[in-house]
C-alpha positions as a Markdown table, in Angstrom:
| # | Residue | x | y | z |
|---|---|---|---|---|
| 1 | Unk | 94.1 | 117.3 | 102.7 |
| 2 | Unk | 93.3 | 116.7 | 98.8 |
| 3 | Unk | 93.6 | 113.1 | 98.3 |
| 4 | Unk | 92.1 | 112.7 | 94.3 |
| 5 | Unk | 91.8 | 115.2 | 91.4 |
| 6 | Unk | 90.0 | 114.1 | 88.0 |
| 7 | Unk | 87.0 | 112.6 | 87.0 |
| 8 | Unk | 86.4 | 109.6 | 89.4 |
| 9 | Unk | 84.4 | 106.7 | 87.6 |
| 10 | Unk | 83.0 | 105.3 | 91.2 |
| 11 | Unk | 81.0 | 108.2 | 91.5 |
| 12 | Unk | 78.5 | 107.9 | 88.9 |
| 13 | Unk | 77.8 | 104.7 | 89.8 |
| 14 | Unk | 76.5 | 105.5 | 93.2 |
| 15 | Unk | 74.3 | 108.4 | 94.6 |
| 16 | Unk | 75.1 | 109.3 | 98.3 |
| 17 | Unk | 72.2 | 110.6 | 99.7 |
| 18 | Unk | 73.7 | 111.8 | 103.3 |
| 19 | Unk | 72.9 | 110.9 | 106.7 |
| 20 | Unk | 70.6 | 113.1 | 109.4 |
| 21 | Unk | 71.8 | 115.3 | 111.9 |
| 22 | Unk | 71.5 | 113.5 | 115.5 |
| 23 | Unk | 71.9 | 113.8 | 118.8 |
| 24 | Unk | 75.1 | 112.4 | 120.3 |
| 25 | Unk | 74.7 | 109.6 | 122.7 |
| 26 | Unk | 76.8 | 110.4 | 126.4 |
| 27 | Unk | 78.9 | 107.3 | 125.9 |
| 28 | Unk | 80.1 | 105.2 | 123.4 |
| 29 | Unk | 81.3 | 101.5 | 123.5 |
| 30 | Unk | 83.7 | 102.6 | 120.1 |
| 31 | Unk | 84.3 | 105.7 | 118.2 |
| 32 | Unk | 85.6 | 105.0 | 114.4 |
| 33 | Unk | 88.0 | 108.4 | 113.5 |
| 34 | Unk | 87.2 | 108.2 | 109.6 |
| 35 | Unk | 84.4 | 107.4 | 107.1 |
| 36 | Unk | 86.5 | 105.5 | 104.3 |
| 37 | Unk | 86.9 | 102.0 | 103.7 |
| 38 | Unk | 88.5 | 101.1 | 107.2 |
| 39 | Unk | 86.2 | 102.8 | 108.8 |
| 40 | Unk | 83.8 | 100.9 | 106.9 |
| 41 | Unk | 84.5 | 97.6 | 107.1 |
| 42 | Unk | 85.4 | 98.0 | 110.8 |
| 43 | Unk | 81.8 | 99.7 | 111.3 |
| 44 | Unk | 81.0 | 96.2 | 109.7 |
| 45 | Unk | 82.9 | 93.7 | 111.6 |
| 46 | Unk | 82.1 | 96.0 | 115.5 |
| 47 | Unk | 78.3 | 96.4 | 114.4 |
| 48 | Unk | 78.0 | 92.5 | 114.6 |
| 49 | Unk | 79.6 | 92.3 | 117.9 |
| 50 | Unk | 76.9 | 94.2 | 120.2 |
| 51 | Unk | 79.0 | 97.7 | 120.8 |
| 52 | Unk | 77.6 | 100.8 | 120.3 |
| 53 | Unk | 79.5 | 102.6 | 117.4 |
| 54 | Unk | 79.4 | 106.4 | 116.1 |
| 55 | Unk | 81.3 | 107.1 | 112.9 |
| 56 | Unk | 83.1 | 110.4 | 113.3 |
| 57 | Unk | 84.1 | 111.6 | 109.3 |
| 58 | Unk | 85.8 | 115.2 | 108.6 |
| 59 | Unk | 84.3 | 115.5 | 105.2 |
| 60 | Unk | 81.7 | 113.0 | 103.9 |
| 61 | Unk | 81.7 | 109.1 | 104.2 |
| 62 | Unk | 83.5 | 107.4 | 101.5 |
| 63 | Unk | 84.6 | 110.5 | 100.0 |
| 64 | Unk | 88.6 | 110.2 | 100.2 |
| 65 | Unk | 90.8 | 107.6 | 98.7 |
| 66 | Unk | 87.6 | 105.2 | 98.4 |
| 67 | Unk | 86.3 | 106.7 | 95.2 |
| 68 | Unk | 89.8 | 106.6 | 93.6 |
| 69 | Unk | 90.3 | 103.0 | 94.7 |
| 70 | Unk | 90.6 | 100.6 | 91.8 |
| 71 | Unk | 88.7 | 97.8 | 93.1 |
| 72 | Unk | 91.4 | 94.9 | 92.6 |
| 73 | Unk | 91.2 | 93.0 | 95.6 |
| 74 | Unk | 94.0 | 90.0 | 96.2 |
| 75 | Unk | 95.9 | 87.6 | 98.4 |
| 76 | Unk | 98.8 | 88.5 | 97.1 |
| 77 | Unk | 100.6 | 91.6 | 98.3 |
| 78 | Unk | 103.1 | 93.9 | 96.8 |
| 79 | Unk | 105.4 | 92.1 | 98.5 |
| 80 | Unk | 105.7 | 88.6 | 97.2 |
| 81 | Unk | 105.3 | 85.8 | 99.8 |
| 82 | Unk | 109.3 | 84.5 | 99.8 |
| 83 | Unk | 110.2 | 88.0 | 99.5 |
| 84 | Unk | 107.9 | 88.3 | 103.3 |
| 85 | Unk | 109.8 | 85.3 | 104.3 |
| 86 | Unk | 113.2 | 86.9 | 104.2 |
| 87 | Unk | 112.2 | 90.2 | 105.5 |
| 88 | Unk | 110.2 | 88.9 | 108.8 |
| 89 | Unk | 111.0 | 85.3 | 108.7 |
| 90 | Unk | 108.7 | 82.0 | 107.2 |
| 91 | Unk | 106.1 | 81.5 | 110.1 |
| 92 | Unk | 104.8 | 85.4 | 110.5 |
| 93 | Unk | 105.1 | 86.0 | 106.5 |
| 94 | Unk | 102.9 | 82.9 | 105.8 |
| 95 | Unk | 100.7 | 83.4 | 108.6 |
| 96 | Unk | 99.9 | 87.2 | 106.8 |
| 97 | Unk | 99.4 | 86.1 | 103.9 |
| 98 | Unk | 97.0 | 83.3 | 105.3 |
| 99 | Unk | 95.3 | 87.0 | 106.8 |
| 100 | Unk | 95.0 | 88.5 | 103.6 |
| 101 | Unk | 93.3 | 85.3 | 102.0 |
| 102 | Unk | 91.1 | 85.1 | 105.2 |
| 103 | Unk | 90.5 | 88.7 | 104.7 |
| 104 | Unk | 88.9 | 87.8 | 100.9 |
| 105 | Unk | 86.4 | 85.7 | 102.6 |
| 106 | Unk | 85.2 | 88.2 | 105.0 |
| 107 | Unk | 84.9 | 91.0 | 102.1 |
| 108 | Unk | 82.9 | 88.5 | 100.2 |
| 109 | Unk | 80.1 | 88.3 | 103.4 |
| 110 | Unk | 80.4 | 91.9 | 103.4 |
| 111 | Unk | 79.4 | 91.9 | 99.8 |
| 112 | Unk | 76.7 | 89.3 | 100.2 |
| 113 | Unk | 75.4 | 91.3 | 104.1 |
| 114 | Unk | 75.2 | 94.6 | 101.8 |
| 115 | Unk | 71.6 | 96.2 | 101.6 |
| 116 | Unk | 72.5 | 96.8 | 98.0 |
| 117 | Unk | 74.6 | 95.3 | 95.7 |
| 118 | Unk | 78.6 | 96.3 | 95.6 |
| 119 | Unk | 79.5 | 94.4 | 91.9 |
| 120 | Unk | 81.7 | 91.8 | 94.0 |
| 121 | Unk | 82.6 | 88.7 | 91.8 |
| 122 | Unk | 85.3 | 86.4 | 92.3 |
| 123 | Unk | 88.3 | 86.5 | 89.8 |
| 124 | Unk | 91.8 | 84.7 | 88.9 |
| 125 | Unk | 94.5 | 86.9 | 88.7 |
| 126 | Unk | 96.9 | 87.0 | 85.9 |
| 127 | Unk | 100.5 | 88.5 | 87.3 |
| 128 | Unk | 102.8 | 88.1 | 84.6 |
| 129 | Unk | 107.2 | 89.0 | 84.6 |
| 130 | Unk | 107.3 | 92.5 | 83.2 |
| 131 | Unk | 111.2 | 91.1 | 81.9 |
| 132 | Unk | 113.0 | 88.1 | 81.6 |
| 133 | Unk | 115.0 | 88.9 | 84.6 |
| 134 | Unk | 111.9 | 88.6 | 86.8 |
| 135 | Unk | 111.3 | 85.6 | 85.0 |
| 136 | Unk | 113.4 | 83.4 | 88.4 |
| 137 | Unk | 111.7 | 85.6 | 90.4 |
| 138 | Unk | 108.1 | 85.2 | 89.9 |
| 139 | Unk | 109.0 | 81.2 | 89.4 |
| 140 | Unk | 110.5 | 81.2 | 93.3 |
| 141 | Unk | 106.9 | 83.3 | 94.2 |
| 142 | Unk | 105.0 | 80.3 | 92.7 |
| 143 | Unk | 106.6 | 77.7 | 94.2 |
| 144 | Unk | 106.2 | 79.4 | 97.8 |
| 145 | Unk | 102.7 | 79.8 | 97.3 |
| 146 | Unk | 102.3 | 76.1 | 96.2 |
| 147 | Unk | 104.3 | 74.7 | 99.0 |
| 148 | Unk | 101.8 | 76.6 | 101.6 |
| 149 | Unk | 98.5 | 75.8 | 100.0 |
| 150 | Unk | 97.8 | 78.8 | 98.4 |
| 151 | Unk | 95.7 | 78.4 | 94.4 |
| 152 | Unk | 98.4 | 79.3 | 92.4 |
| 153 | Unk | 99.2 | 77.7 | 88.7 |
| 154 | Unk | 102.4 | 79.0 | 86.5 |
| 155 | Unk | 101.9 | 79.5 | 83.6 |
| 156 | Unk | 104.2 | 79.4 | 80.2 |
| 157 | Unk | 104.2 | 82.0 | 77.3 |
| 158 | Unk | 102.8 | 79.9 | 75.7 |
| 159 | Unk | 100.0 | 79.3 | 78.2 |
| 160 | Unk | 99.6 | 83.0 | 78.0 |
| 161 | Unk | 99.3 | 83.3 | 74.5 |
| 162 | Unk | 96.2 | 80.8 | 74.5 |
| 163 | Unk | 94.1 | 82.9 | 76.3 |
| 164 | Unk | 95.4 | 86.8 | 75.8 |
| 165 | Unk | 96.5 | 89.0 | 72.6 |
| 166 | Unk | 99.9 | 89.4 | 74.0 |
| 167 | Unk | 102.1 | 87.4 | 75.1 |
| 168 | Unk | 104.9 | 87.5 | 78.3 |
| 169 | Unk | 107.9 | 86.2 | 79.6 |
| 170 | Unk | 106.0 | 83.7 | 82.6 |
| 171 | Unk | 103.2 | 84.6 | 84.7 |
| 172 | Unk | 101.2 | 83.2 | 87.9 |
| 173 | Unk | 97.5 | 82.9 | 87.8 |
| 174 | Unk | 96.5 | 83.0 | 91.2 |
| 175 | Unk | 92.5 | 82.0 | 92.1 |
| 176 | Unk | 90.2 | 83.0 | 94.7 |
| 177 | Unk | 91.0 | 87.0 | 94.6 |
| 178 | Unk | 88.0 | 89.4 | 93.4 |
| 179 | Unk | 86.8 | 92.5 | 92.1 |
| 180 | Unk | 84.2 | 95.2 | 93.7 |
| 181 | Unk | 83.2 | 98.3 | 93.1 |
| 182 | Unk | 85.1 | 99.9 | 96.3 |
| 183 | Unk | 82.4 | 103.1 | 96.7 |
| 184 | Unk | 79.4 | 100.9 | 96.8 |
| 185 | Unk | 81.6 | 98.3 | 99.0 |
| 186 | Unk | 82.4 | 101.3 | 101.6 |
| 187 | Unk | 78.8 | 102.5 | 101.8 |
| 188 | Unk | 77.2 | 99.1 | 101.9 |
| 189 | Unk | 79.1 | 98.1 | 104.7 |
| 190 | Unk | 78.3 | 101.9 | 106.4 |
| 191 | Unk | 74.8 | 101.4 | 105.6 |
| 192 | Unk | 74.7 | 97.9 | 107.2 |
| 193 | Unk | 76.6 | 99.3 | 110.2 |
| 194 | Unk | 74.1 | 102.1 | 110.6 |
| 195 | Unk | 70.8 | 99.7 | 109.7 |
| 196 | Unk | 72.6 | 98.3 | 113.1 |
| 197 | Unk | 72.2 | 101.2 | 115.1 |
| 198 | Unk | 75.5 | 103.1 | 114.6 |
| 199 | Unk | 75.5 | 106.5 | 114.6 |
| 200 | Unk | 77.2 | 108.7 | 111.8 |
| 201 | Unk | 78.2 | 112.6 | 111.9 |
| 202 | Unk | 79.4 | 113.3 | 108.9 |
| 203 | Unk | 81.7 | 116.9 | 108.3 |
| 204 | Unk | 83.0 | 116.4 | 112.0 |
| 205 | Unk | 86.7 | 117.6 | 112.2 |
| 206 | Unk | 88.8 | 115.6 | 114.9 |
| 207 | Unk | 90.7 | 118.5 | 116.8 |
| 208 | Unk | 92.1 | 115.9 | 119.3 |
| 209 | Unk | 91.9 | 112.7 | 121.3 |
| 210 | Unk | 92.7 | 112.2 | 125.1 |
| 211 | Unk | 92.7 | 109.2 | 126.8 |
| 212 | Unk | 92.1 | 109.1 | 130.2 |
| 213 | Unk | 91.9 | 105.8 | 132.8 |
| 214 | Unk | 88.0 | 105.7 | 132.0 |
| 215 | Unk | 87.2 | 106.9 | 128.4 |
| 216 | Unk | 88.2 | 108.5 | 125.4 |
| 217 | Unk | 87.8 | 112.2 | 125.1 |
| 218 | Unk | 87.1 | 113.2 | 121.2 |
| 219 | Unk | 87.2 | 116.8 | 120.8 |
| 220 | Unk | 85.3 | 118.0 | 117.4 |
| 221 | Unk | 84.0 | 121.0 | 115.6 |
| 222 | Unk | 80.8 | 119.8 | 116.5 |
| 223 | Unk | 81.7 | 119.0 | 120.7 |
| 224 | Unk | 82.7 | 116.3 | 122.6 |
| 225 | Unk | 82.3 | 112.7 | 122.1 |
| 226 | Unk | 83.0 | 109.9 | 124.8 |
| 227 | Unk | 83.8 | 106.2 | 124.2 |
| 228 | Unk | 85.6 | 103.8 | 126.2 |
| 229 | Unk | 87.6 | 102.7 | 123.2 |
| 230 | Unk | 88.8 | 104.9 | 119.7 |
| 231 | Unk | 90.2 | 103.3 | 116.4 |
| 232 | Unk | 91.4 | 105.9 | 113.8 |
| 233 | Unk | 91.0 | 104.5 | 110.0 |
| 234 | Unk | 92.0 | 108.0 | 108.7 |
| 235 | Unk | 94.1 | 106.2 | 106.0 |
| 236 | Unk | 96.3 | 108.2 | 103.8 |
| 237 | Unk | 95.3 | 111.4 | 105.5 |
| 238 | Unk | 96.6 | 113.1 | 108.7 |
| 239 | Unk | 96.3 | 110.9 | 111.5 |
| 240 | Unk | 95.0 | 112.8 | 114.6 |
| 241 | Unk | 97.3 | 112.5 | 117.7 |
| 242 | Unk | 99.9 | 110.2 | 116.2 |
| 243 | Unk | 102.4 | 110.2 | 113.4 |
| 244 | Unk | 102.7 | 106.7 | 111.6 |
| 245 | Unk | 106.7 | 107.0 | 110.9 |
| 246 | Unk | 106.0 | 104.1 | 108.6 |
| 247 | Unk | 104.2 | 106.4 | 106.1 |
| 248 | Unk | 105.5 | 107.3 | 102.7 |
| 249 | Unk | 102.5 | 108.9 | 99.9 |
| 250 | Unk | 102.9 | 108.5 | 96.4 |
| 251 | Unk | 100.5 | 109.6 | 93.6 |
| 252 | Unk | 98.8 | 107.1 | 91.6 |
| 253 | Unk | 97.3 | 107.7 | 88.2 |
| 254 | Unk | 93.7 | 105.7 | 86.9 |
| 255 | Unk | 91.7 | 106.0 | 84.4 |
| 256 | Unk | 88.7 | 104.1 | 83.0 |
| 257 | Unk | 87.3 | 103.3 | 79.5 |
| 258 | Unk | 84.1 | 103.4 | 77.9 |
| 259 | Unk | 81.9 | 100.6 | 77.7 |
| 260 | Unk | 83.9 | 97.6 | 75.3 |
| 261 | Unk | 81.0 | 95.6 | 73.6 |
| 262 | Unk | 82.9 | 92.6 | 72.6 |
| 263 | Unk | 85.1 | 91.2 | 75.6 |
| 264 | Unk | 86.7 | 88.1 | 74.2 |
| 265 | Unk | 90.2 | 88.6 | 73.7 |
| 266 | Unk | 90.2 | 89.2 | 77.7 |
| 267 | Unk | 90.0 | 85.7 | 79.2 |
| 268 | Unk | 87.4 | 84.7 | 81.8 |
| 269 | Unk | 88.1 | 88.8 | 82.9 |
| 270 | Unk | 90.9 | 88.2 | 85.0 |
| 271 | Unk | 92.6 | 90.5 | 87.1 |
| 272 | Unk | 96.2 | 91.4 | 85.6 |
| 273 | Unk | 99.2 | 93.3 | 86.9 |
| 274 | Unk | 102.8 | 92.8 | 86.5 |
| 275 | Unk | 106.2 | 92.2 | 88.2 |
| 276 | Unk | 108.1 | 96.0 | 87.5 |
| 277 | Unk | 107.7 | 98.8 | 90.3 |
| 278 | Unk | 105.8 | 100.8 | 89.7 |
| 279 | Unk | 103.2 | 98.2 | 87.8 |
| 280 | Unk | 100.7 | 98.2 | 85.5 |
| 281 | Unk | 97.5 | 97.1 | 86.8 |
| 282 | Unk | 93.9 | 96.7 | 85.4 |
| 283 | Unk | 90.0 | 95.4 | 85.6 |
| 284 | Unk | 87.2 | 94.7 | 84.3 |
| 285 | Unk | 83.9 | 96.4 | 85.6 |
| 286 | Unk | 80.0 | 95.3 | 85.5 |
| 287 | Unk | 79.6 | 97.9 | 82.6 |
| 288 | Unk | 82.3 | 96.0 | 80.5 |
| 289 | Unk | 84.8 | 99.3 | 81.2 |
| 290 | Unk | 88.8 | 98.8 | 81.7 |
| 291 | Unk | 90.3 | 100.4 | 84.7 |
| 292 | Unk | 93.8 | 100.5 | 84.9 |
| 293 | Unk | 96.3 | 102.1 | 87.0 |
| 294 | Unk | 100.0 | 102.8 | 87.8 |
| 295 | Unk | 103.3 | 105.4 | 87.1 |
| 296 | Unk | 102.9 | 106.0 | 90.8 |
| 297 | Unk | 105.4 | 108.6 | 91.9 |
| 298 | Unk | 107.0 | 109.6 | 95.0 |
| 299 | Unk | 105.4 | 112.8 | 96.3 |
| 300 | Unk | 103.5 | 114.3 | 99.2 |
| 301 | Unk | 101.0 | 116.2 | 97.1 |
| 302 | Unk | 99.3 | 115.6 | 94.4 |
| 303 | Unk | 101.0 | 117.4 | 91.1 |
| 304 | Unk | 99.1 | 120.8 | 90.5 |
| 305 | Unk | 101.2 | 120.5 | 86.5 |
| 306 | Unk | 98.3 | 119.6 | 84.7 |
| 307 | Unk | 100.9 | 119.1 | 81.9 |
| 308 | Unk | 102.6 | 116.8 | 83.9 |
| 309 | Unk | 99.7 | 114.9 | 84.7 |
| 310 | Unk | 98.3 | 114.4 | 81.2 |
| 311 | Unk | 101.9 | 113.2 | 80.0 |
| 312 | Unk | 100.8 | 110.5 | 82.7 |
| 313 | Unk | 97.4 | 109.4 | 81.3 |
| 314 | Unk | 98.9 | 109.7 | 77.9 |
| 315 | Unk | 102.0 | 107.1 | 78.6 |
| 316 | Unk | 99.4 | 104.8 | 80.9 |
| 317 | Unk | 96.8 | 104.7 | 78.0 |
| 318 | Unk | 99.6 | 103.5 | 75.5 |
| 319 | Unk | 100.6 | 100.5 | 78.0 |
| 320 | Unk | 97.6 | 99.8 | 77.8 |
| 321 | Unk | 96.7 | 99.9 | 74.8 |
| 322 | Unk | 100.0 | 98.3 | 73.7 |
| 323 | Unk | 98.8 | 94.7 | 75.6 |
| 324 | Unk | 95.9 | 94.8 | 72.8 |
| 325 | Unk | 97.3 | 96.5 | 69.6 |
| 326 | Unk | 94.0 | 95.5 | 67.5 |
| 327 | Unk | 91.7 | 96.8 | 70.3 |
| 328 | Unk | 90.2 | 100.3 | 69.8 |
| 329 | Unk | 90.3 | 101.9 | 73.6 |
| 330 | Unk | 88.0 | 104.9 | 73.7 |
| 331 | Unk | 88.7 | 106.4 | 77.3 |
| 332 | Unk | 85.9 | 108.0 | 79.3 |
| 333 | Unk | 87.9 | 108.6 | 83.3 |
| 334 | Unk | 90.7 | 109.3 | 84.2 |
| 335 | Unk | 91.6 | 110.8 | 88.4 |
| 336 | Unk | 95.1 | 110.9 | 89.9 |
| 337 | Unk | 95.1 | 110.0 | 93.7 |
| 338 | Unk | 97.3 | 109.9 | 96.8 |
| 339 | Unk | 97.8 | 106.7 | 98.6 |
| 340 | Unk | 100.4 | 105.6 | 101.0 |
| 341 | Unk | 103.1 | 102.9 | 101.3 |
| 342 | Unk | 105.0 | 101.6 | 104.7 |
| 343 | Unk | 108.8 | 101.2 | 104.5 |
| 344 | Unk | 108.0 | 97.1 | 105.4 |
| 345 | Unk | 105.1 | 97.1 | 103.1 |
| 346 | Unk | 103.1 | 96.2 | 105.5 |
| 347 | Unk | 99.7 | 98.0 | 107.0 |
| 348 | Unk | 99.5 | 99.5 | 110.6 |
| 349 | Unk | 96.9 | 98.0 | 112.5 |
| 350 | Unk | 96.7 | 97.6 | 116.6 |
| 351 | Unk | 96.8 | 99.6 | 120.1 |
| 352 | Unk | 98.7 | 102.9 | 120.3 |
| 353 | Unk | 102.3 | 101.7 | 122.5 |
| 354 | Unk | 101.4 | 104.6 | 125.4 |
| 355 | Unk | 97.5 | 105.0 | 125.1 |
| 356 | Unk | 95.4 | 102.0 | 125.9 |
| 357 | Unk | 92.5 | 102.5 | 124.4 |
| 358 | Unk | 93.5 | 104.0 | 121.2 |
| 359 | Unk | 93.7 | 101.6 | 118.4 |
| 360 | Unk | 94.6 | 102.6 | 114.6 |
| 361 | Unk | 93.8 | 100.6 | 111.4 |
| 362 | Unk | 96.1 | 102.3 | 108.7 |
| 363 | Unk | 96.0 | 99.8 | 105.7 |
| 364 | Unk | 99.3 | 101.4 | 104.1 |
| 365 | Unk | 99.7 | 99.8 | 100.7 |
| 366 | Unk | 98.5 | 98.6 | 97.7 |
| 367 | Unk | 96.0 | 96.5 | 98.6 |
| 368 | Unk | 94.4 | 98.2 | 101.6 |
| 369 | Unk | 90.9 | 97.0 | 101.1 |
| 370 | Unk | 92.3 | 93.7 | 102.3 |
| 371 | Unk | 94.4 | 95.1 | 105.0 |
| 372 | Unk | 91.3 | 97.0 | 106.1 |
| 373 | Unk | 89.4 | 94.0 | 106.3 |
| 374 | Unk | 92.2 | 91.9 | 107.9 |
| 375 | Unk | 92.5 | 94.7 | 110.3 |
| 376 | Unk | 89.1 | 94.9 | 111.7 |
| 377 | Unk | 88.7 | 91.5 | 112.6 |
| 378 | Unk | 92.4 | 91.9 | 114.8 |
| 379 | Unk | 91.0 | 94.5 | 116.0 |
| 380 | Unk | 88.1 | 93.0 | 117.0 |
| 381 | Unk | 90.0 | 90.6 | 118.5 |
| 382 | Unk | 92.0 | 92.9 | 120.3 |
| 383 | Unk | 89.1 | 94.7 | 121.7 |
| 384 | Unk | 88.0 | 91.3 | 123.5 |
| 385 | Unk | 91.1 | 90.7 | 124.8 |
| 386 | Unk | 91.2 | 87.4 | 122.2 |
| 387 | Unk | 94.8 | 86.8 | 120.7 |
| 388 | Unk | 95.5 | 87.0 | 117.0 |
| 389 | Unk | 98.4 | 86.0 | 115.7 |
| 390 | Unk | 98.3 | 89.1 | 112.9 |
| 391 | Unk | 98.7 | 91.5 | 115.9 |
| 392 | Unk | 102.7 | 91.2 | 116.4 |
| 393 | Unk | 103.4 | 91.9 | 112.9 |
| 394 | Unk | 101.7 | 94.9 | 111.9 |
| 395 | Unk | 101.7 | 96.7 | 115.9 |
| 396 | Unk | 102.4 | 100.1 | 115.4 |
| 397 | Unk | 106.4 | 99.9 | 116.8 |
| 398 | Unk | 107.7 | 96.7 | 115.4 |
């Protein structure tokens, strides 16, 4: 399944040099179903814990929705916090969000545990009301973050007019959240996994999974693996075995600049999005680059109109460029990519209802880095029969 077309910026900033061919060991503590950024960051979190891991990945690691991941990594979901509250009451909706600002800690000692660097620095976010009808509603998000801790400040038109050529109805600035280069984040953590002793077989089709009362049967192109326990972290792709009935894919458009010399009218290089669906969202990157995203679309595939999808790039570069009319944006990248959404908003992470030891980290959504790395610590926790208080909210049948 085709997940990105375009030029992808990610990729020129990292070199994959492969992994060797190897001999499969007879057993295996856990098998990871997926070489992208859940299978990452779970290789991560298991590799620390003493099991003995193999990576199984169809194509090559960190080759799917990684590289056309935008790197904005937040707390804050598409689903605003007192918009969670209503939908799955207070105490589970502020106990995931809690997760996902956990979660931010735990990328940032993946970033720092790295064998290379992943360009992972801590950022405020600027999330501003798109109109002056969401103007109420982003006021009633800030004053649920406030009341359960969370760094948030509101800010005035005015406020935002001190530190940005444009200026908005209200907006939130919330603090703690970061950016990373997602490729080098995906194969750091891989590389730190293998370092670890993991084992990686790379352009290894799954063909099936069967669990049985004593281990996992994993039947590839490339033979038979055993493991007493199987997490699949095949994100917006097929899932082997299982359909996620909470999956709905959308196409996503990106696309990067070239290298801005003077970076002042963009204050302390803040993280921005916006309040409207589908929103506007954008970065800053180590080579002083924008990348912004957004006009996602309701489809299964990704458009094959190349007409179509320039009309896209064209309308997302003029947003963009309307938010700084004296700046001259010269544009370098641009990749459309598939990505997928749940019908609560909310990732699928935990143990298959009828099978055991078959677990699935699906981190559905806009911010799946965070849901992948919320996810591999419940399942972790799930795996050692501890109790985490994530796991009724995101099971697989809720």
């Amino acid at each position: 399944m085709k997940l990105h077309t375009g030029s992808l910026y990610w990729e020129s900033t990292f070199e994959k040099e492969g992994f060797p061919k190897i001999e499969r060991k007879e057993l295996y503590d856990v098998a990871i179903v997926g070489g992208g950024m859940s299978g990452a960051l779970t290789s991560y979190v298991l590799s620390n814990e003493g099991y003995s891991i193999v990576l199984i990945e169809q194509e090559e690691v960190g080759g799917g929705s990684t590289s056309a991941n935008t790197g904005l990594l937040q707390f804050s979901n598409d689903i605003m916090l007192h918009e969670l509250i209503e939908q799955i009451g207070e105490e589970k909706a502020v106990e995931f969000y809690k997760g996902c600002k956990e979660a931010m800690k735990n990328l940032k000692d993946v970033a720092e545990h790295a064998p290379f660097d992943v360009n992972f620095h801590t950022r405020d976010s600027l999330y501003y009301a798109s109109t002056e009808e969401d103007v109420a509603r982003l006021r009633k998000e800030f004053e649920a973050l406030q009341k359960y801790d969370f760094p948030v400040e509101y800010w005035e038109p005015e406020d935002i007019e001190a530190h940005f050529p444009f200026s908005q109805p209200a907006a939130i600035v919330t603090e703690g959240d970061a950016e990373v280069n997602p490729l080098r984040l995906c194969m750091g953590a891989i590389h730190y996994a293998y370092e670890k002793g993991m084992d990686i077989f790379e352009h290894t089709e799954v063909l099936g999974i069967q669990d049985t009362e004593e281990r996992v049967l994993i039947k590839t192109t490339d033979g038979e693996f055993q493991a007493k326990s199987v997490i699949v972290t095949t994100g917006y792709a097929p899932t082997p075995d299982m359909s996620i009935p909470q999956k709905d894919l959308k196409v996503t458009y990106a696309i990067a600049t070239q290298p801005i010399d003077d970076l002042s009218f963009w204050h302390d290089r803040m993280m921005i999005w916006e309040t409207k669906r589908p929103y506007l969202y954008m970065r800053l990157t180590d080579e002083n680059r924008i990348v912004a995203g957004g006009l996602d679309q309701n489809m299964d595939t990704l458009p094959d109109s190349q007409e179509a999808i320039d009309k896209k790039f064209s309308q997302l570069k003029q947003e963009l460029q309307d938010l700084f009319p004296n700046q001259k944006l010269d544009f370098e990248y641009e990749w459309t990519a598939l990505f997928g959404e749940s019908t609560d908003e909310l990732p699928v992470i935990g143990r298959h209802p009828f099978e055991p030891h078959i677990y699935y980290l699906i981190g559905l959504g806009g911010n799946g880095t965070v849901y992948s790395m919320l996810g591999a610590y419940l399942l972790r926790d799930e795996l050692a029969g501890i109790s985490n208080s994530n796991e009724p909210i995101l099971e697989i049948e809720r």
